[in-house]
Structures are given as structure tokens and as C-alpha cells.
C-alpha positions in Angstrom: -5.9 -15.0 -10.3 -2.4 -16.1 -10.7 -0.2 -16.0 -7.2 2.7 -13.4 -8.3 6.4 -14.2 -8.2 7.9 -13.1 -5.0 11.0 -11.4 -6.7 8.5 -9.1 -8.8 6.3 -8.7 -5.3 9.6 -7.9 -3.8 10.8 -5.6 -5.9 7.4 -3.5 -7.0 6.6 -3.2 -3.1 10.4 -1.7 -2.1 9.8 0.8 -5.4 6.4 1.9 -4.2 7.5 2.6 -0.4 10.7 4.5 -1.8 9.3 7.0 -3.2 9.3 10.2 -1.7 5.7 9.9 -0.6 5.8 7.5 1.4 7.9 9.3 4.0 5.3 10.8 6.4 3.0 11.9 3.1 0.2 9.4 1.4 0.2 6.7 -1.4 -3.2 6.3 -3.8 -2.9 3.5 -5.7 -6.0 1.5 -7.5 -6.9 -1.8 -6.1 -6.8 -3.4 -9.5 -3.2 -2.8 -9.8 -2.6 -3.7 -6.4 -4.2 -7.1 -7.2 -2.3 -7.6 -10.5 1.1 -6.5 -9.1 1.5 -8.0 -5.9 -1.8 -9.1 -4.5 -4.1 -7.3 -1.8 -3.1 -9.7 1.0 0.6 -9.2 0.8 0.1 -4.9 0.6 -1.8 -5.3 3.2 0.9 -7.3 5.1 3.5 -5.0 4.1 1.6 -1.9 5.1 1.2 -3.2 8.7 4.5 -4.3 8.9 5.4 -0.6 8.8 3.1 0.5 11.0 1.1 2.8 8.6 -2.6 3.3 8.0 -4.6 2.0 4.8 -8.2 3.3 3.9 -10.3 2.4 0.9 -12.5 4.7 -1.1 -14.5 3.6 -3.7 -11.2 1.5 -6.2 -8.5 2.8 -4.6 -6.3 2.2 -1.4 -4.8 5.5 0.3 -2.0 4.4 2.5 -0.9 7.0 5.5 2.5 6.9 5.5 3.4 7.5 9.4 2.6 5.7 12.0 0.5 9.0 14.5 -3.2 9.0 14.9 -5.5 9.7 11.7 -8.9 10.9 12.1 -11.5 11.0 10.0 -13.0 14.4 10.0 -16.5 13.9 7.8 
């Protein structure tokens, strides 16, 4: 897969961590597109930078959008 320009990267990540969502709520978004749009290393990066949580299920990331304890429950 192609390495994706760091002004698209840039600008797709600061739209995605905007939104209302992603203060103190959760963000699903399919790995895929993740892959495609700005690549799973650097979401990854960028989700740790802000101190949030990510899980996987299944083709999708679900990223915790505060930085408190999560818990898995079953």
C-alpha cells in the first residue's frame, strides 16, 4: 500500500478528532478506511498521543475518547 501524503493524513485526522464525538464520547471507524486514509500506524500514533483508548472488533476500530479507566464488562 501506498504511504499517504502527510497533508491529507493531517488534515483527515484533525477532521475525525473534531467532531463532536470525540469529546469524551466514542469514534467507530472501519479499519479499511483507516488504512486507505491515513494508515493504521499513524491512527494509532495519534490516538495515543491523546491519551485515549482504541479496541478492535471484528473490521472496525472504536476509539474511547477520554482518557479515565475503561472496563470491559463481558
Amino acid at each position: 500500500m501506498e504511504p499517504v501524503p502527510d497533508h491529507h493524513a493531517d488534515l483527515w485526522l484533525a477532521r475525525i478528532f473534531a467532531a463532536k464525538a470525540a469529546e469524551g464520547q466514542v469514534i467507530r471507524r472501519n479499519i479499511a478506511w483507516i488504512d486507505r486514509e491515513v494508515g493504521r500506524a499513524r491512527f494509532m500514533a495519534e490516538v495515543r498521543r491523546r491519551r485515549f483508548h482504541l479496541l478492535q472488533t471484528a473490521d472496525q476500530f472504536i476509539v474511547v475518547c477520554h482518557s479515565g479507566p475503561v472496563y470491559m464488562l463481558f
